[in-house]
C-alpha positions as CSV (number, residue, x, y, z in Angstrom):
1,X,-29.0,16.6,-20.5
2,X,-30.6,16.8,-17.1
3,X,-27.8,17.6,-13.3
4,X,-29.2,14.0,-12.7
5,X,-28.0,12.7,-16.0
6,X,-24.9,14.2,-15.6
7,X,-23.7,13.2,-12.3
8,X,-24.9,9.4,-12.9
9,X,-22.6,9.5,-15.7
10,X,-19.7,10.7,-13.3
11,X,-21.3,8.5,-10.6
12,X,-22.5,5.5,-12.2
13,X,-24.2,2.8,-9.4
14,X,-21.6,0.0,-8.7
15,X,-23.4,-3.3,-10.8
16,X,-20.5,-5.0,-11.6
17,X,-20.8,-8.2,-9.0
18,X,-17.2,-9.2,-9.3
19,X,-16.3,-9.0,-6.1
20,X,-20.0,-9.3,-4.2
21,X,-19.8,-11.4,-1.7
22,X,-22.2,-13.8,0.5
23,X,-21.8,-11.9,3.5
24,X,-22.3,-8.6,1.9
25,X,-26.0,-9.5,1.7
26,X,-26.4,-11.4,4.3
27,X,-26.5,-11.0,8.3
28,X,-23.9,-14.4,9.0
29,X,-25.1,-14.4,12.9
30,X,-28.2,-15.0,12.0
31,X,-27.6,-17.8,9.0
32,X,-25.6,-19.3,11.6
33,X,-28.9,-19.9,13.8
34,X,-30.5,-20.9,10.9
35,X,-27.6,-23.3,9.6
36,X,-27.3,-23.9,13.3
37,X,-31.5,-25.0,13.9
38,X,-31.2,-27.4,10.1
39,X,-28.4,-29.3,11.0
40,X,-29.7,-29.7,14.8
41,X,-33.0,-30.5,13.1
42,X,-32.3,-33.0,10.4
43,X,-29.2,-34.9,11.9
44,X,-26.5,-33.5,9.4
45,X,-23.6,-31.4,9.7
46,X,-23.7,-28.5,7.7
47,X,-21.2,-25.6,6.4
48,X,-21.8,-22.7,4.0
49,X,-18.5,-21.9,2.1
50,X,-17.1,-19.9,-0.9
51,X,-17.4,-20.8,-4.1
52,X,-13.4,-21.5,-3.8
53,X,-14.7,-23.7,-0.9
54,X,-13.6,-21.4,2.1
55,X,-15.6,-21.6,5.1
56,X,-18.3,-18.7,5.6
57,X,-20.0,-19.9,8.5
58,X,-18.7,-21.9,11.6
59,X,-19.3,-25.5,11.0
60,X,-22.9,-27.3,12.5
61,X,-23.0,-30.8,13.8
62,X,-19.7,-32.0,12.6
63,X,-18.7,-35.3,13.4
64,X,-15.6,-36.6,15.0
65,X,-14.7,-38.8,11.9
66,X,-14.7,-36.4,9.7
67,X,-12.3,-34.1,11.2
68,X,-10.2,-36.7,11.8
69,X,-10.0,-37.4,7.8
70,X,-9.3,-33.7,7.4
71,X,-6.4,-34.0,9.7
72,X,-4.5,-36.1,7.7
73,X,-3.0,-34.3,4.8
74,X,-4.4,-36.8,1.6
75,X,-8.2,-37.0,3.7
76,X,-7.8,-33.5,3.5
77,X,-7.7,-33.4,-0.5
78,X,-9.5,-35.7,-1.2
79,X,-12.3,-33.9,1.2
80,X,-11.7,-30.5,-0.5
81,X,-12.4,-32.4,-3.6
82,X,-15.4,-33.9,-2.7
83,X,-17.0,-30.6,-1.1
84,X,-16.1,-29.0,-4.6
85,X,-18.6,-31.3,-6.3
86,X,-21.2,-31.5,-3.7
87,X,-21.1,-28.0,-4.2
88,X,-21.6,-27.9,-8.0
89,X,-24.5,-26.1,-9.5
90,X,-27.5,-28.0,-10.3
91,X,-31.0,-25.8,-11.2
92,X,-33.0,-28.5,-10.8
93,X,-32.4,-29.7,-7.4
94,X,-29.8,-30.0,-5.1
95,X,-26.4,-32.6,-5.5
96,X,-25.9,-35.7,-3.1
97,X,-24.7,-38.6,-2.7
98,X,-21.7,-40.4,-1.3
99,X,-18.8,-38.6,-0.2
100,X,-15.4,-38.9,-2.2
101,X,-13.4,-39.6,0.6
102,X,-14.5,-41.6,3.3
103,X,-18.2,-42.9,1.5
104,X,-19.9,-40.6,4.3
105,X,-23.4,-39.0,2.1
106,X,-22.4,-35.5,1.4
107,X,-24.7,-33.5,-0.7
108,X,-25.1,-29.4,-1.4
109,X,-26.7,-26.6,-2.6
110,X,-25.9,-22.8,-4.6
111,X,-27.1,-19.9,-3.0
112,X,-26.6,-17.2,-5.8
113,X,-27.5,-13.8,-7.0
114,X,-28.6,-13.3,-10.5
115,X,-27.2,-15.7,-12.5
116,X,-23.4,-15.3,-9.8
117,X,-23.2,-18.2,-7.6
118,X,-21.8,-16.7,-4.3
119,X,-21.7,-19.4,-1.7
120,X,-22.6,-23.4,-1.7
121,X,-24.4,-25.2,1.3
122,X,-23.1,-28.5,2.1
123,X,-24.6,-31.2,4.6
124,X,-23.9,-34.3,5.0
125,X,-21.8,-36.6,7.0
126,X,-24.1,-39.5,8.0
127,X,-23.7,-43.0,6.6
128,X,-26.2,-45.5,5.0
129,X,-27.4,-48.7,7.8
130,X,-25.4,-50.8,5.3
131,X,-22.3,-48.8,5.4
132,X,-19.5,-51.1,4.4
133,X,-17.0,-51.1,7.0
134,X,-14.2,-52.9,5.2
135,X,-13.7,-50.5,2.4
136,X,-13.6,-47.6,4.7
137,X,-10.8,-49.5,6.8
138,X,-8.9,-49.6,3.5
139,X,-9.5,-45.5,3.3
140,X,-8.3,-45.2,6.3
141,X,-5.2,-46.9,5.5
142,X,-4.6,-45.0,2.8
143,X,-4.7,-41.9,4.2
144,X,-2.8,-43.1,6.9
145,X,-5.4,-42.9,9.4
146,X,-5.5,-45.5,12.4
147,X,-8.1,-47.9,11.7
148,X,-9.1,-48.8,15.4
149,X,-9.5,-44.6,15.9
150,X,-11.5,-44.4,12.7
151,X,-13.6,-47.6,13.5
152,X,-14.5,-45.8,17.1
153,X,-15.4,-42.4,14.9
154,X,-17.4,-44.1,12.8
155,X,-19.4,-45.7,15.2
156,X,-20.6,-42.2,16.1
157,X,-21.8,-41.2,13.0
158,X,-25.2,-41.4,12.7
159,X,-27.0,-43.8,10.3
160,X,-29.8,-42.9,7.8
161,X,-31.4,-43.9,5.1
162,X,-30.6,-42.6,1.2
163,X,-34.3,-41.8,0.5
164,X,-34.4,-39.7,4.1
165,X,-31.1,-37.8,3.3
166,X,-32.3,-37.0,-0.4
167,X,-35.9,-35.6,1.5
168,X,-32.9,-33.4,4.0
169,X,-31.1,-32.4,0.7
170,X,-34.4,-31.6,-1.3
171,X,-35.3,-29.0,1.7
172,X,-31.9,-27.1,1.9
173,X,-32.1,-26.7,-2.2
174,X,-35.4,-24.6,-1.5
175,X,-34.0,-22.9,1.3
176,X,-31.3,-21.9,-0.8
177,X,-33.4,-21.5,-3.6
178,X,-34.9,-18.9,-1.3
179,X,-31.8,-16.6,0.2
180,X,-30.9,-17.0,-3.7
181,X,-34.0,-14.8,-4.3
182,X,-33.6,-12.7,-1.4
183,X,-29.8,-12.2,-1.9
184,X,-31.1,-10.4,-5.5
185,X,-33.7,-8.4,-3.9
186,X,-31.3,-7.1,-1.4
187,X,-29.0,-6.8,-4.7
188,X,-32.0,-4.6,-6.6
189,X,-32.8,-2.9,-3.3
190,X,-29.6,-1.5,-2.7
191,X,-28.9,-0.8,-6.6
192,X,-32.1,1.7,-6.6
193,X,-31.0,3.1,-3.4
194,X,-27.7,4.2,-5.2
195,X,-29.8,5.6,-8.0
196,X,-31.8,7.4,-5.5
197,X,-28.9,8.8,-3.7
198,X,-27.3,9.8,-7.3
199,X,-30.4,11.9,-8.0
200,X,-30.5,14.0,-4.7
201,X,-26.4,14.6,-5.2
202,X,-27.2,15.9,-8.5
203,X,-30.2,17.9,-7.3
204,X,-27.9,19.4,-4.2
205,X,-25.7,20.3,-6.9
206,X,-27.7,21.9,-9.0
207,X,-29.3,24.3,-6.3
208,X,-25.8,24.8,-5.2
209,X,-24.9,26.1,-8.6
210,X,-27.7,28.2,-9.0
211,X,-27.0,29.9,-5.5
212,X,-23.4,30.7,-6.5
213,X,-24.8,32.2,-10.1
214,X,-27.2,34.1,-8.3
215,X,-24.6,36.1,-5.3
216,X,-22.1,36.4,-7.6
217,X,-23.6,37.9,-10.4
218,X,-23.5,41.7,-10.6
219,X,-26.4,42.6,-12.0
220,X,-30.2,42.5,-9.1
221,X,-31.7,39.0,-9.5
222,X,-35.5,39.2,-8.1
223,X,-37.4,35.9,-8.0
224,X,-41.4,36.8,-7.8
225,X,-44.2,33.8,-7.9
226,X,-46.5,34.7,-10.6
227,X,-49.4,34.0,-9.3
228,X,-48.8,35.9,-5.8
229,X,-46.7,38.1,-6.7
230,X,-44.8,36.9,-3.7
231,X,-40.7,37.8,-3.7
232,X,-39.5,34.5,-3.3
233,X,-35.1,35.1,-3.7
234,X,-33.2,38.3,-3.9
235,X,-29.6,38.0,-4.7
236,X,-26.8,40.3,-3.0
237,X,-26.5,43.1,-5.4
């Protein structure tokens, strides 16, 4: 067995992805210009979260009405609960549709490495032209939200189509189909730097090994190249 072989058995490379995390990989300044540009470029809001559905980056184009939902405490559950299956993994394509709290179209993406899903993309909050009103006044009453407020919020929401929003929610499942594959090259890249670094520790100490068996030997160690007959080491003897 090889000083290389040894010391990666001492030293294996960490590729256990327990505990990887999104923004181990990533740079989040920049995905926040990029999170930043879709949702100023599409019309959506848009947040990158945890798989446990804690925020990553800060949110994009959030509307008014929807933090108001989130103030109130059952809103608030019933949001969590609706991010949690926007956010559910799909290979195909991305997930969308309407929201399970206030009926606002919510949809998502997975951004993994490998087969580990490490963060989900979710857009949304924009309402269809033929949003109905009424029920959402009843939401609101549930949750114990004022209706003239939430009326006034939802005004401000803007209005599009479920055949554009599915086009919005088709393009963030190939970006994050993208970072997915970048996120595991950055993976590999940094796995094979390990195993580089692993070698050159083992070769360090190896040559240190062999210096300290050359001084401290007591009998004359003379290294000559064969073909020069050069003296290339002498020990201390």
């Amino acid at each position: 067995m090889d000083e290389t072989e040894k010391f990666r058995q001492k030293n294996p490379p960490q590729t256990d992805m327990t505990g990887l995390r999104f923004e181990d990989l990533f740079d989040l300044q920049e995905i926040q210009h990029i999170q930043d540009a879709f949702a100023e470029a599409t019309g959506v809001s848009a947040l990158i979260t945890d798989m446990k559905g804690l925020p990553i980056t800060q949110p994009s184009q959030f509307s008014r009405l929807c933090s108001l939902i989130r103030s109130c405490p059952k809103g608030r559950e019933r949001c969590m609960h609706s991010d949690t299956a926007s956010g559910a993994y799909h290979p195909s394509g991305p997930v969308f549709g309407n929201c399970l709290s206030g009926g606002l179209l919510d949809g998502g993406t997975i951004i993994s490495v490998g087969e580990r899903m490490i963060a989900k993309w979710l857009i949304g909050q924009v309402v269809q032209p033929d949003f109905d009103e009424e029920r959402f006044c009843l939401f609101a009453r549930e949750i114990g939200l004022d209706e003239t407020e939430a009326l006034q919020a939802l005004a401000e929401v803007p209005r599009m189509s479920l055949t554009h929003f599915e086009k919005i929610c088709g393009a963030l499942h190939l970006i994050g189909a993208q970072l997915s594959k970048l996120a595991l090259k950055t993976w590999q890249q940094r796995q094979y730097i390990e195993e580089i670094e692993a070698s050159n520790a083992a070769l360090r100490e190896s040559e240190e090994r062999y210096r300290a068996l050359m001084q401290q030997s007591s009998e004359a160690i003379v290294l000559i190249d064969p073909d020069t007959r050069r003296i290339l080491e002498v020990n201390r003897h």
